[in-house]
MARTIKE-522775 format. One record per residue (C-alpha): residue in three letters; x, y, z. Coordinates in steps of 0.2 Angstrom, whole numbers, padded with zeros to 4 digits, always signed. Each point is the difference from the previous one (the first is absolute). Layout:
<kegus>
ALAXYZ/...
</kegus>
This chain:
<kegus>
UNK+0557+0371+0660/UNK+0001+0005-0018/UNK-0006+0018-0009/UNK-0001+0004-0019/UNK+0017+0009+0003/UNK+0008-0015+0011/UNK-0002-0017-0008/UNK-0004-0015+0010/UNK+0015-0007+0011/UNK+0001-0017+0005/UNK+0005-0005+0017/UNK+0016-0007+0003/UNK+0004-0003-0019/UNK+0021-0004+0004/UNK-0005-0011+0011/UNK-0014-0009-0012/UNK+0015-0001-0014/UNK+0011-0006+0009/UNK-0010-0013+0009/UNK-0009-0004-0019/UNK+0015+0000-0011/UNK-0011+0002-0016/UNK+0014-0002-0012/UNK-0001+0003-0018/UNK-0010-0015-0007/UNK-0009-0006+0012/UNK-0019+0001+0003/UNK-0006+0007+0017/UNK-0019+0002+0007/UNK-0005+0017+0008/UNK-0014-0006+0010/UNK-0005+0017+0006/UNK+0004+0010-0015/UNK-0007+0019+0005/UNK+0009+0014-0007/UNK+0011-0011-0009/UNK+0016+0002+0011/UNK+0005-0016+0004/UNK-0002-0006-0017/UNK+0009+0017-0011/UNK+0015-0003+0011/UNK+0000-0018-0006/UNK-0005+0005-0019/UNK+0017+0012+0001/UNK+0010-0014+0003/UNK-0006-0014-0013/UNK-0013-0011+0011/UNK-0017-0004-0010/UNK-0014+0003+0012/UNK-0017-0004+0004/UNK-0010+0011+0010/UNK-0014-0003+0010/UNK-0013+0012+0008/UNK-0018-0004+0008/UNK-0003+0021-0004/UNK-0007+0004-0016/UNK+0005+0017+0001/UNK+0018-0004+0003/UNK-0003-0011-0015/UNK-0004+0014-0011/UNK+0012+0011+0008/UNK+0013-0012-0009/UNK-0003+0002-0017/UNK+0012+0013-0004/UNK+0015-0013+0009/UNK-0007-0013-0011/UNK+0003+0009-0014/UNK+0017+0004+0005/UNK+0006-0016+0004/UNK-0010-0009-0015/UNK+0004-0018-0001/UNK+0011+0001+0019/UNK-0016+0003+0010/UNK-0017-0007+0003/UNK-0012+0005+0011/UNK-0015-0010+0006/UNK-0016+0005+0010/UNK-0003-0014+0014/UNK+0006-0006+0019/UNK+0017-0002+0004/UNK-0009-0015+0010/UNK+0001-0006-0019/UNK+0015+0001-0006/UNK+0008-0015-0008/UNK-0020-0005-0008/UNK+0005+0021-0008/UNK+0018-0005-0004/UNK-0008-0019-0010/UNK-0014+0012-0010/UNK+0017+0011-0004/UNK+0009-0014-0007/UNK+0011-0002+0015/UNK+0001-0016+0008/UNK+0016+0007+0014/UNK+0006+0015+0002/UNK+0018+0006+0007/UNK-0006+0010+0016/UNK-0016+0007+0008/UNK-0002+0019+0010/UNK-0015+0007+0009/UNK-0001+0014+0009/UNK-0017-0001+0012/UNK-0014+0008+0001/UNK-0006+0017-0003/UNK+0009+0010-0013/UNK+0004+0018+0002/UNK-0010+0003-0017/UNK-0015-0005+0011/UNK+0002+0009+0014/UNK+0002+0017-0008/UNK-0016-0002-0009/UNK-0014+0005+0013/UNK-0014-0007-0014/UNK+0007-0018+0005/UNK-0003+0002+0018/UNK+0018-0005+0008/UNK+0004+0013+0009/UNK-0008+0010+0017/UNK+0009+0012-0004/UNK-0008+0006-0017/UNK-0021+0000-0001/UNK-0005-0014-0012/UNK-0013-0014-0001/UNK+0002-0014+0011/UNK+0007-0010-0012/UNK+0017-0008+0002/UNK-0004-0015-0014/UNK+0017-0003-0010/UNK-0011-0009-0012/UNK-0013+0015-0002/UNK-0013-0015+0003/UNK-0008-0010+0014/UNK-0006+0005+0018/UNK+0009+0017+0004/UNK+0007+0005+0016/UNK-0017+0010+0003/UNK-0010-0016-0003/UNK+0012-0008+0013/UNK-0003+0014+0014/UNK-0017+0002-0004/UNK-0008-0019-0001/UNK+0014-0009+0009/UNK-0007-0005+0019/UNK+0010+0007+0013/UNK+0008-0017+0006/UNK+0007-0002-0017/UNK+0004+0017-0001/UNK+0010+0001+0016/UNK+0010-0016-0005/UNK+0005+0009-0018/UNK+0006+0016+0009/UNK+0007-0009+0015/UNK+0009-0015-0012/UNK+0005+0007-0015/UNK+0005+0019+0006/UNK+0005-0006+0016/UNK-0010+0012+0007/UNK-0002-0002+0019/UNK-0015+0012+0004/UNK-0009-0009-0015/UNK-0015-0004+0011/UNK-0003+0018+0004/UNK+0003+0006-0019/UNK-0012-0015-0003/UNK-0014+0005+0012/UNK+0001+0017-0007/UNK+0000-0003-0018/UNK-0015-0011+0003/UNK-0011+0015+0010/UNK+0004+0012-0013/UNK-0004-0009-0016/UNK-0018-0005+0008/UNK-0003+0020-0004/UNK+0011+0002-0014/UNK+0008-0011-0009/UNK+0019+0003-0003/UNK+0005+0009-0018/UNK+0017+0005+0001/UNK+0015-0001+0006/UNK+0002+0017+0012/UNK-0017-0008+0009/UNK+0008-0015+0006/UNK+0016+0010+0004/UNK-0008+0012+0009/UNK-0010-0014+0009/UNK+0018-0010+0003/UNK+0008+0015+0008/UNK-0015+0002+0009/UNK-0001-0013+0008/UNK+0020-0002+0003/UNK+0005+0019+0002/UNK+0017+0003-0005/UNK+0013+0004+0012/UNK+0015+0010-0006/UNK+0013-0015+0003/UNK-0011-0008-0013/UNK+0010-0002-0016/UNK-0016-0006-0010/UNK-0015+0003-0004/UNK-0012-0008+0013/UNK-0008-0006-0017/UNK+0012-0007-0008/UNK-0003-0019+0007/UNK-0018+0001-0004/UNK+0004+0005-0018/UNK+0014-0015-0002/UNK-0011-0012+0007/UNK-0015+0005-0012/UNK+0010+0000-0015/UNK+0009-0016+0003/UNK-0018-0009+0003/UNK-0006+0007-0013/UNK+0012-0005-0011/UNK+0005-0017+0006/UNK+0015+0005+0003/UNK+0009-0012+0011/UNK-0008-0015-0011/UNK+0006+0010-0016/UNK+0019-0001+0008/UNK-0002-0015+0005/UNK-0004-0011-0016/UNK+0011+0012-0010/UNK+0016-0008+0011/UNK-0004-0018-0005/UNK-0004+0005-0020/UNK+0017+0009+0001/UNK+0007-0017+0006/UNK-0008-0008-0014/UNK+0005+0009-0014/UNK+0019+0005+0006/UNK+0012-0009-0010/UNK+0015-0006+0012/UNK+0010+0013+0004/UNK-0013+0010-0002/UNK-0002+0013+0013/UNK-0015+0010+0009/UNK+0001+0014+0007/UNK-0017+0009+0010/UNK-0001+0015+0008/UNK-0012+0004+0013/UNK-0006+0015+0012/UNK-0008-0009+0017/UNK+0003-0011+0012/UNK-0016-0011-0009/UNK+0007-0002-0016/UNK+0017-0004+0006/UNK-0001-0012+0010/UNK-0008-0011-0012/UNK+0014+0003-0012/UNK+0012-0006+0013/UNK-0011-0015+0006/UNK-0001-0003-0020/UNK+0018-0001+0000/UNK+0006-0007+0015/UNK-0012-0015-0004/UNK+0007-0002-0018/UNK+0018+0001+0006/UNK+0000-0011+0014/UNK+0001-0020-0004/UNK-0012-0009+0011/UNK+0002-0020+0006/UNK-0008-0010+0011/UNK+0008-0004+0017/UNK+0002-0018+0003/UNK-0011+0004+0018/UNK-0012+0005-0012/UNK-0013-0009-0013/UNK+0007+0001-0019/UNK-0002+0019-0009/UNK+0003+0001-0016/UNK+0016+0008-0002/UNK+0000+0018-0008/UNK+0016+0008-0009/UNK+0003+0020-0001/UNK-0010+0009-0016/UNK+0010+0015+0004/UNK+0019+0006+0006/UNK-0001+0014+0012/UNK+0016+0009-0004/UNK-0004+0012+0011/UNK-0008-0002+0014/UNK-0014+0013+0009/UNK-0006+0013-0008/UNK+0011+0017-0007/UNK-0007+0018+0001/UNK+0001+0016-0010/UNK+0015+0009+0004/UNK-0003+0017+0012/UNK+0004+0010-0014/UNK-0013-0007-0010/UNK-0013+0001+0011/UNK+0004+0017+0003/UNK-0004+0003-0017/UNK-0016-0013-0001/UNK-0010-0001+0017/UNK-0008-0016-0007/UNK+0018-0008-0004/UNK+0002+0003+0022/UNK-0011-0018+0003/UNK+0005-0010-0014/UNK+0007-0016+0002/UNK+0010-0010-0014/UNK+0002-0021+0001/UNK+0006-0010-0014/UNK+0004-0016-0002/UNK+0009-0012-0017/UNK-0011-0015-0006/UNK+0009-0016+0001/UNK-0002-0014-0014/UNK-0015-0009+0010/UNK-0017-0002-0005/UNK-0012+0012+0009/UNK-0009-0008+0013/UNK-0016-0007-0007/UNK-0017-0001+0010/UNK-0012-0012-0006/UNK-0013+0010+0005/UNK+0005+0017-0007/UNK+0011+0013+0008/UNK+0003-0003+0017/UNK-0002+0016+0010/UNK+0001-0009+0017/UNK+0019+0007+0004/UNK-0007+0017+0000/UNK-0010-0001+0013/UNK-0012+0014-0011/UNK-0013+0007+0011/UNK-0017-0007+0000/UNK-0012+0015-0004/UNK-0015+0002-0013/UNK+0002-0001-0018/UNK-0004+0018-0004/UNK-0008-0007-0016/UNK-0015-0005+0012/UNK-0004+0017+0005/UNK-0015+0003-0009/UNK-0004+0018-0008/UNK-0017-0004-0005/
</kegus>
């Protein structure tokens, strides 16, 4: 977490550096650009950088580190989901490396006005964007089949149908506002035992915020415009704090490193080549003493992987999220508010 009097501190920065080498010169994408960790590191050591954020406010945040760097950094509002079309509109065609660390920043979970956190009374917000169906629209509108398979799916939740049933008896006489009502509701309905080392609310909230974000889908495309845009050699490097967002990240990878052939048992398949080295295979994670110092460094996972000099793989229908194996749940854009 970050105060006024302790700056901002990026989880498992070594790690990222080494993994990245940003040497002085080269051009590097921050896809997640926050508090600007990642990228000052970076800066300090020569690298141009183009940053990405979907939150205006982090945006506006940055000025002062625009300013600074004039000329070394640029900062663009948008979806990482987008991030070769952003590095094009910037006048970058490739770029030497890609980092992202995924999803919720600490910036956003110490504001209670943005509606992250159960632990701090806010709107029920959780919008990264600060536009579209919130996470109260979600809970209040979404029936309760859909709603189980969110909380059940995407915070792995395995009393989802009981939250579920309960979120949908209360909001029929009120309908839910903020955040300490759902938590109080989740606990509720779960009770916490002492051996608990969570919050019983804490999957209900991950799963919300990842729905209403589009979080998976997000990761997801980012991966393949990073495989667009590296030049070879180029490296990504992604950082992520669930088992959800990781296991994408390594079925992305292991796909693209892997050579698939036909067998001659088998009818002809066309014959892939690897996109991507993994130099290092499974994932890294933060050092005990860092997440002694940083509780959110304590589930962070690190993979990377070097771009080889093959084209990226081309679908002629558009980005083929297929090897993913995304869940299929509503678009929360469909959730009318009306």
């Amino acid at each position: 977490m970050s105060t006024p009097d302790q700056p901002h501190i990026p989880v498992m920065l070594e790690e990222v550096l080494r993994a990245l080498r940003p040497l002085d010169g080269s051009t590097i994408v921050d896809a997640t650009f926050g508090a600007g960790g990642y990228s000052r590191a970076m800066l300090g050591g020569g690298a141009t950088v183009i940053g990405i954020d979907r939150d205006p406010d982090a945006v506006a945040a940055a000025q002062p580190m625009l300013a600074e760097f004039d000329g070394s950094l640029t900062l663009h509002h948008g979806r990482f989901s987008q991030l070769d079309k952003i590095c094009r509109s910037a006048g970058h065609e490739t770029v030497d490396g890609v980092v992202a660390d995924i999803g919720v920043s600490s910036m956003q979970i110490d504001q209670a006005e943005r509606g992250f956190s159960f632990l701090r009374d806010g709107p029920l917000d959780m919008r990264m964007e600060q536009s579209g169906p919130s996470a109260a629209d979600v809970v209040n509108l979404l029936p309760r089949n859909d709603l189980t398979r969110v909380i059940g799916i995407l915070g792995e939740e395995r009393q989802a149908s009981r939250v579920s049933a309960q979120i949908v008896e209360d909001r029929a006489k009120r309908p839910f506002e903020t955040t300490l009502q759902l938590a109080s509701l989740v606990e509720k309905v779960l009770s916490r035992k002492a051996k608990d080392k969570i919050h019983p609310a804490t999957r209900t909230f991950q799963a919300l915020r990842i729905f209403v974000n589009g979080e998976l889908d997000q990761l997801a495309q980012a991966l393949l415009a990073a495989e667009r845009v590296l030049v070879p050699g180029g490296r990504l490097v992604v950082v992520t704090f669930h088992s959800l967002e990781d296991r994408l990240v390594k079925i992305f990878l292991k796909d693209r490193a892997e050579q698939a052939s036909g067998s001659r048992h088998m009818p002809v398949v066309d014959i892939t080549t690897p996109t991507f080295n993994q130099i290092k295979r499974g994932a890294i994670s933060a050092s005990a003493a860092e997440a002694e110092i940083n509780p959110r460094a304590r589930s962070a996972k690190l993979r990377w992987a070097v771009r080889t000099e093959e084209p990226p793989r081309v679908n002629s229908n558009g980005d083929d999220l297929s090897i993913f194996g995304l869940p299929r749940l509503p678009d929360p854009a469909s959730i009318s508010t009306s």
